[in-house]
C-alpha distance (Angstrom), angle and dihedral (degrees) to the residues before:
residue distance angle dihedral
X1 . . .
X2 3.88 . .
X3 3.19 122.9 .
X4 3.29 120.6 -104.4
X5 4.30 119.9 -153.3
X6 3.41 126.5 -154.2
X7 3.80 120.6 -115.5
X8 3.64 121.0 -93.1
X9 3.86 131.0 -117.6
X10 3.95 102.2 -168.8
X11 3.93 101.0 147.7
X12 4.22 109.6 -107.2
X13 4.01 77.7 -139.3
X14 3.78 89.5 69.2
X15 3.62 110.3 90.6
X16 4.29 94.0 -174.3
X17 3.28 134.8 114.2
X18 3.97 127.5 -133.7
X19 4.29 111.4 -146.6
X20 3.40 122.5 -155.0
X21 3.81 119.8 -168.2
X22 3.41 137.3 174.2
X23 3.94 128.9 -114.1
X24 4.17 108.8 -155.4
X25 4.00 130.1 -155.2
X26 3.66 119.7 -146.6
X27 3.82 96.4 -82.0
X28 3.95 86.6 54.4
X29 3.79 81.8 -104.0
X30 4.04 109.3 157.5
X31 4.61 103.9 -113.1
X32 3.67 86.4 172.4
X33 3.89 157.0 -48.2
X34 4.10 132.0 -87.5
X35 4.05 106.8 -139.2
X36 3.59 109.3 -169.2
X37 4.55 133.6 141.5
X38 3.48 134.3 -100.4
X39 3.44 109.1 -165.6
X40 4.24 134.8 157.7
X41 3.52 101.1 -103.2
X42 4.06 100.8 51.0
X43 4.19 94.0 26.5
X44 4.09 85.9 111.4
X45 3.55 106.6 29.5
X46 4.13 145.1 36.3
X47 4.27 106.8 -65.7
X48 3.50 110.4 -95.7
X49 3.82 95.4 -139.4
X50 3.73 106.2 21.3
X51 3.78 91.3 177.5
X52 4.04 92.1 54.1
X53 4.21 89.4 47.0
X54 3.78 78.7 43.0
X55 3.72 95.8 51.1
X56 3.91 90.7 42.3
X57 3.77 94.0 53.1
X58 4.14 85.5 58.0
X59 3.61 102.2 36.0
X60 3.84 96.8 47.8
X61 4.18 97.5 36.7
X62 3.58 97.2 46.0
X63 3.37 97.5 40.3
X64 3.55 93.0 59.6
X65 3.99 95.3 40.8
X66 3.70 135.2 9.7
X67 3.41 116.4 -100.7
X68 4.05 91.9 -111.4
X69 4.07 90.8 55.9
X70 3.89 97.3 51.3
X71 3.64 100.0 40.3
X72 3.94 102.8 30.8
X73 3.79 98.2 -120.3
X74 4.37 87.6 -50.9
X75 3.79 121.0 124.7
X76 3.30 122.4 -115.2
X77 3.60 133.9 -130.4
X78 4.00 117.6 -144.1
X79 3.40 128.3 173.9
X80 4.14 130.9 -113.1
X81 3.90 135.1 162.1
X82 4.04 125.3 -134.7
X83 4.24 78.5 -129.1
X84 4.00 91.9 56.4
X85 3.54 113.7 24.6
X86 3.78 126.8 128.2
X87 4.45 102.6 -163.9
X88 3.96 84.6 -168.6
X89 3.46 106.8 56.1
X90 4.04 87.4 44.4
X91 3.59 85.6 54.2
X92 3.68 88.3 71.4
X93 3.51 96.5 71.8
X94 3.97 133.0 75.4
X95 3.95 109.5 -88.2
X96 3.39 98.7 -149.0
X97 3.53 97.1 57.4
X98 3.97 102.3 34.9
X99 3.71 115.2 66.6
X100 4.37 115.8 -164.5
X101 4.25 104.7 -136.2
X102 3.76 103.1 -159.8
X103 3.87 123.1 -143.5
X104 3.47 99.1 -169.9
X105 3.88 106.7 170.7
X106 3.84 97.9 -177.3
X107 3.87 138.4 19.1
X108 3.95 110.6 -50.3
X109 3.74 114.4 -121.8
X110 3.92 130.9 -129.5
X111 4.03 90.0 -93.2
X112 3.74 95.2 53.2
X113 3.78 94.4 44.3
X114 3.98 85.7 53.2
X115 3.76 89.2 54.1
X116 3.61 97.3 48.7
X117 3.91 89.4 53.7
X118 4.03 92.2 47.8
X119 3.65 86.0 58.0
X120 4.11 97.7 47.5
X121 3.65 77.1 54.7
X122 3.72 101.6 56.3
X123 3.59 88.9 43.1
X124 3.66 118.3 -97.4
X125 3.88 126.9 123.4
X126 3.67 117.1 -126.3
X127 4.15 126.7 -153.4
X128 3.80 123.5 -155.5
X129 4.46 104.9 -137.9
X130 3.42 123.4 -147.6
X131 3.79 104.9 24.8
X132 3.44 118.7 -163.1
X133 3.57 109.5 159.2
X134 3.53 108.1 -110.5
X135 4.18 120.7 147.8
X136 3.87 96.6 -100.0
X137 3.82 94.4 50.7
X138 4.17 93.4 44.9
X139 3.41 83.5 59.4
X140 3.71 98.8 47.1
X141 4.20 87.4 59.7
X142 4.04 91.8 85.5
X143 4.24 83.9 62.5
X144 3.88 94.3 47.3
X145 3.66 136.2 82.1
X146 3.96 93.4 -169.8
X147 3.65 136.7 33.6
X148 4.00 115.3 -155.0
X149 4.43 116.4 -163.0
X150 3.57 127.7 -179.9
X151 3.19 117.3 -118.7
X152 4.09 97.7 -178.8
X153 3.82 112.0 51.3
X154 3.91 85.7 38.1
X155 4.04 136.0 67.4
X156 3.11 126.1 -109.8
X157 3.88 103.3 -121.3
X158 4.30 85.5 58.6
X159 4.44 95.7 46.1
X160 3.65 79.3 50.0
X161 3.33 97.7 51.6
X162 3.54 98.3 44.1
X163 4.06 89.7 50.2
X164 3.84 87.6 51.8
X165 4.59 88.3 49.3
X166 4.18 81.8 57.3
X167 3.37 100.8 43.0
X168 3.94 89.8 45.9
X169 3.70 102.2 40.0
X170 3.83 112.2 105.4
X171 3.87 108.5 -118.2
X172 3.79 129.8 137.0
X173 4.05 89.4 -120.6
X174 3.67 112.5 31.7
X175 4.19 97.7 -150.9
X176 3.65 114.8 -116.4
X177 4.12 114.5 -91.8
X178 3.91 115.5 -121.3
X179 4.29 116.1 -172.3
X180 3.27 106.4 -162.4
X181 3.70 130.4 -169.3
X182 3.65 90.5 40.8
X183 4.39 103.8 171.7
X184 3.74 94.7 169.4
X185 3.71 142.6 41.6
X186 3.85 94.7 -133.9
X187 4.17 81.0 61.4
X188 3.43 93.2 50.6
X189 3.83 92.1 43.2
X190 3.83 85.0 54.9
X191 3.80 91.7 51.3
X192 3.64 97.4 60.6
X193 3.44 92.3 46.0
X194 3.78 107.0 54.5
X195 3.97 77.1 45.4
X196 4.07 119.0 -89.0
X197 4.21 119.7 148.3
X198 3.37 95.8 -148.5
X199 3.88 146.1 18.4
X200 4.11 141.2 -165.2
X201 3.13 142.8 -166.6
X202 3.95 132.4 85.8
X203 4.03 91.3 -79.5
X204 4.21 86.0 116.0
X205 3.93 84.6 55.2
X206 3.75 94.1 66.2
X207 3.95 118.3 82.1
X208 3.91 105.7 -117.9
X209 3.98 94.6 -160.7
X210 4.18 116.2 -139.8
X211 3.32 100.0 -157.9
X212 4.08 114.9 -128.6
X213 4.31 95.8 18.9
X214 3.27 120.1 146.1
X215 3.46 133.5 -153.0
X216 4.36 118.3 -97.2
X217 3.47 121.6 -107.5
X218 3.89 97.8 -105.7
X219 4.23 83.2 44.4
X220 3.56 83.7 56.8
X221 3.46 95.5 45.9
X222 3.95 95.9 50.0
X223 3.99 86.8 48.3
X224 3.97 91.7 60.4
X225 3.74 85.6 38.6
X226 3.80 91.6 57.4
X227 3.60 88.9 38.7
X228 3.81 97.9 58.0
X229 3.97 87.9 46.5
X230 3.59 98.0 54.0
X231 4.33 86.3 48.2
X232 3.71 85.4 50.6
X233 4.17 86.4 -123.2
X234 3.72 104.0 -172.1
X235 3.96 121.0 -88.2
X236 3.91 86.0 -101.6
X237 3.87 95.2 58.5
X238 3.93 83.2 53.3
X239 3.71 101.7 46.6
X240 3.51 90.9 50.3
X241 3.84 101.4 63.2
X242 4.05 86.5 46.7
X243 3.70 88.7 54.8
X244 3.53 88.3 49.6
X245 4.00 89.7 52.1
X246 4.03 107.9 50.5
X247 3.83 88.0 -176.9
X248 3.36 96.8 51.7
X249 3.52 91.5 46.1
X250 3.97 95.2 58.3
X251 3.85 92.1 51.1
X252 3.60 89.1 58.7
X253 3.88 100.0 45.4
X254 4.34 82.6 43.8
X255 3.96 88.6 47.4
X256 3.99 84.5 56.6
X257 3.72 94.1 43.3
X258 3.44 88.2 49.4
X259 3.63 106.7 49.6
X260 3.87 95.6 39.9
X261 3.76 104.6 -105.8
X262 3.57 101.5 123.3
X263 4.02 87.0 77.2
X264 3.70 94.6 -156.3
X265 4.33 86.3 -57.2
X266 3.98 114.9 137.9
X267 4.09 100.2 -116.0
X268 4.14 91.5 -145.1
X269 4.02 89.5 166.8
X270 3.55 152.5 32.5
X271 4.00 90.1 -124.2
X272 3.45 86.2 43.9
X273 3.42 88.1 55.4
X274 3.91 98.3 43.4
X275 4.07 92.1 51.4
X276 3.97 87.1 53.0
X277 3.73 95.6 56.7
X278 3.66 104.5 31.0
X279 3.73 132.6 -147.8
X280 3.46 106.2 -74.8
X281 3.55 96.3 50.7
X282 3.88 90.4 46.3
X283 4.00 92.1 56.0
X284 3.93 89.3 46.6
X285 3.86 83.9 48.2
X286 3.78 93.3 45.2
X287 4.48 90.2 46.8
X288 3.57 86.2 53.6
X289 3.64 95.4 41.1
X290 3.63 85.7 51.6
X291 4.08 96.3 66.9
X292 3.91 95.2 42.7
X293 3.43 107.3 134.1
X294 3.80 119.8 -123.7
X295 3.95 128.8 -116.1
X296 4.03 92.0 31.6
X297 4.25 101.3 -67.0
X298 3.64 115.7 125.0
X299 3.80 108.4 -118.0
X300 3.80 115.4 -116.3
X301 4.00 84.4 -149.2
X302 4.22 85.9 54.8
X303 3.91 87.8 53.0
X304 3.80 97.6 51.0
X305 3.57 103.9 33.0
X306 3.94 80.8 44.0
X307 3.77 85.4 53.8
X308 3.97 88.4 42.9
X309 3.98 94.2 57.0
X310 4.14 97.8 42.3
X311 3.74 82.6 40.5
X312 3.44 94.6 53.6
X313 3.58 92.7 41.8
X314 3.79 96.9 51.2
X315 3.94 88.0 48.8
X316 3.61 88.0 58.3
X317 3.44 105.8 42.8
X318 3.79 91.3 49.0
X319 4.21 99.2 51.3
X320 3.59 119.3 93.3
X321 3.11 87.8 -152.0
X322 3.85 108.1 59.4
X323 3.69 128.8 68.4
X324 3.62 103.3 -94.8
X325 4.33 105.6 -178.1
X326 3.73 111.6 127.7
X327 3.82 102.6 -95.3
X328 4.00 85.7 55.0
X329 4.16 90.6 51.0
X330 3.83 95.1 47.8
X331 4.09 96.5 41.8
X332 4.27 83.6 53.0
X333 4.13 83.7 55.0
X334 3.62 92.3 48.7
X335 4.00 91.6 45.9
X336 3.60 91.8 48.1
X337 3.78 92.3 50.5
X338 3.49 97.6 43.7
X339 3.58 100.2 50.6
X340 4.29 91.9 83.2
X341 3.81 87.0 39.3
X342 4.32 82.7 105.1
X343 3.82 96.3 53.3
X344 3.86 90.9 41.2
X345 4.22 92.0 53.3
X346 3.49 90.1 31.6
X347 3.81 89.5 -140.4
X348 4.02 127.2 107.9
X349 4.16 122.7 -67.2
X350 3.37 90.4 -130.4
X351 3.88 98.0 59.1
X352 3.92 88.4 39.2
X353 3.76 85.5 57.2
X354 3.83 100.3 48.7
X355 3.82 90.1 46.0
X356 3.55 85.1 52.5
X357 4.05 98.0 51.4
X358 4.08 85.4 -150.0
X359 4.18 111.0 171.5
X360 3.78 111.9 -101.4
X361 3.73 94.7 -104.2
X362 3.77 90.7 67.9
X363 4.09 92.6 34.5
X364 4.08 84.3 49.6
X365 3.62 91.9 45.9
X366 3.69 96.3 48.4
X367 3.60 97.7 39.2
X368 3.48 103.1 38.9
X369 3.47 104.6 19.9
X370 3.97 87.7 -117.4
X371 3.60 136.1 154.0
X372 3.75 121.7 12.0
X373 3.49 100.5 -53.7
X374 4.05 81.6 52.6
X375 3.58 86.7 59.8
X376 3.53 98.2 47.9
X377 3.84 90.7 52.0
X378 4.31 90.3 48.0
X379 4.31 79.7 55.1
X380 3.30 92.1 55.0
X381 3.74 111.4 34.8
X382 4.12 84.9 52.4
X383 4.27 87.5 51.2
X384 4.14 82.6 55.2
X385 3.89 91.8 50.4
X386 4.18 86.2 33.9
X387 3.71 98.3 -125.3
X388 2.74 103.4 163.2
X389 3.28 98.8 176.5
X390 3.46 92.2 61.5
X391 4.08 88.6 48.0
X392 3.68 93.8 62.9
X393 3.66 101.6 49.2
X394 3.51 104.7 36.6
X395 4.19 85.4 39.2
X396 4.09 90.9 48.6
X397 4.09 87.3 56.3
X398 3.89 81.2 71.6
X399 3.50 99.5 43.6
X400 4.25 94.5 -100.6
X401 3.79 128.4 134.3
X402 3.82 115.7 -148.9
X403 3.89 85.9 -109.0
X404 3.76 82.0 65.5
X405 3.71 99.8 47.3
X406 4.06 92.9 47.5
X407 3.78 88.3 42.5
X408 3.88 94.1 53.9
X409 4.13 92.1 38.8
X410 3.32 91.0 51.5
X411 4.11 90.3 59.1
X412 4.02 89.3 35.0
X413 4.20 82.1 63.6
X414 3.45 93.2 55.8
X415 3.25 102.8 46.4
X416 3.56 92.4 56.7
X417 3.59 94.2 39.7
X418 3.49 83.8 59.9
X419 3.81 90.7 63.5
X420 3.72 117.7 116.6
């Protein structure tokens, strides 16, 4: 059945915004999310209070979902200081899905070191932020389950220097090595091989282009499927490139197993099968389809641009001002998904697009960031990067507050972490 979410309380007063980014494993398999605020006041500088932006990311997330619904079963990393940093209230949440990143700008005292240990004992696993080697911090790694360096406001002679003192320092667990900041794949490539577990930053996000790939067979095969939908081809046309592919076929009679749609009826046939779903359901199937990742990993490209299209979506269905009828909802989904279909090939938009045969308005929108879809996709590619700057005035134009916008991400990443 789908999922249903509960309704969401975040004040309309609240002008923040709550960040969710991915943390990636070798195999650009997702180990977990970074929660942290955006909000007006600390936008351009360091946060004031990091344990009240902290505490807010917490209170208002979890409050409105459990931590397994937002974050798919994946810990998450949120930030505190030694300075601000209530071990009580954190003790209120699930250790083995909330991870404490310190800050600590200066040499902890006895009292912090005390409360670090109380929570190793109840269970959670702490990480030390912005490692730079210095004495105090080397000998905070016996305390620490993972180590998180910068790899953007630092060079790369000094990150790789401080990756080499972890690696070398004699402990009986070595904590786990987080880059962070990581803009480019050649970065992360360099990560893992001077000897980091895990990186983030929105370097996966970024097409890396191999010059003369081409598309897989059952790629190829959902781009003429998609292709025949959007022509409105007849139902025959359809069935007869799923009885061509019998694997394809048996995801989409277990996708409607799965999600409930059968309703009790006896699915003899593909048509069959086809007429019960419909077509716009099928290419929304088929986009999705389209990002699963291979040898049984969920695809950190599936979640966001899964997040993307529901996002978009929501954001549409929700404006007064913006056409809202059905064929308007489902062409913001497919705009939304689309728009990471170029760093998931690995090949050029532009070529994507033309294989595609998509009508301008969604070419214009994706390309150009044009039209309303356009706009949607500027709202939420600035609520990825938290600018929220950008959020409010781009999110005003549709009659939004950023209350709204956080409010409705916040239900757009559960849906798709909801996604099987």
């Amino acid at each position: 059945m789908p999922v249903e979410f509960p309704k969401t309380t975040v004040s309309k007063d609240t002008q923040e915004l709550i960040v969710r980014q991915a943390i990636l494993g070798r195999q650009n398999e997702i180990i977990g999310y970074e929660l942290f605020v955006r909000d007006e006041d600390s936008y351009n500088g360091p946060l004031t209070d990091p344990f009240l932006s902290s505490a807010r990311v917490m209170f208002k997330t979890f409050n409105i979902f459990n931590v397994e619904q937002l974050l798919g079963r994946k810990p998450a990393f949120i930030n505190f200081s030694n300075n601000c940093f209530d071990e009580e209230s954190l003790a209120l949440f699930p250790p083995k899905q909330i991870i404490p990143a310190f800050t600590i700008a200066e040499a902890p005292g006895h009292d912090f070191i005390e409360k670090m240990m109380n929570l190793r004992r109840r269970g959670f696993r702490l990480a030390l932020d912005l490692f730079e080697g210095v004495p105090w911090q080397m000998a905070l790694l016996k305390l620490v389950d993972f180590v998180r360096i910068d790899t953007n406001t630092n060079e790369p002679a000094a990150w790789e220097a401080w990756i080499s003192m972890v690696r070398k320092a004699n402990l009986a667990n070595t904590p786990a090595l987080i880059a962070t900041c990581v803009e480019t794949q050649a970065i992360a490539r360099r990560c893992f091989e001077i000897g980091v577990d895990y990186s983030q930053g929105y370097y996966f996000m970024h097409p890396e282009i191999v010059a003369g790939r081409m598309l897989t067979e059952n790629q190829r095969t959902i781009f003429n499927l998609l292709n025949l939908l959007a022509e409105e081809n007849p139902v025959s046309d359809i069935e007869e490139i799923f009885r061509k592919d019998p694997s394809l076929s048996y995801q989409l009679l277990r996708y409607l197993n799965s999600a409930g749609l059968t309703r009790g009826q006896e699915i003899d046939s593909i048509r069959r099968a086809l007429i019960l779903l419909g077509r716009q359901p099928l290419q929304r199937w088929l986009t999705l389809l389209l990002f699963a990742s291979q040898g049984g990993r969920k695809s950190p490209l599936l979640v966001i641009a899964a997040t993307r299209a529901r996002l978009a979506e929501m954001l549409r269905e929700r404006s007064t001002l913006l056409e809202s009828h059905p064929l308007a909802l489902h062409r913001s989904f497919l705009v939304g998904m689309l728009s990471l279909l170029d760093a998931y090939l690995e090949k050029p938009m532009a070529g994507l697009l033309d294989e595609l045969r998509l009508c301008p308005e969604m070419r214009a929108a994706i390309m150009e960031h044009q039209g309303e879809d356009g706009i949607l996709l500027q709202i939420i590619e600035a609520v990825e990067r938290g600018e929220i700057d950008v959020v409010r005035d781009r999110a005003a134009s549709l009659g939004f507050t950023i209350a709204d916008i956080t409010r409705i991400s916040l239900e757009s990443m559960a849906w798709a972490a909801s996604l099987e």
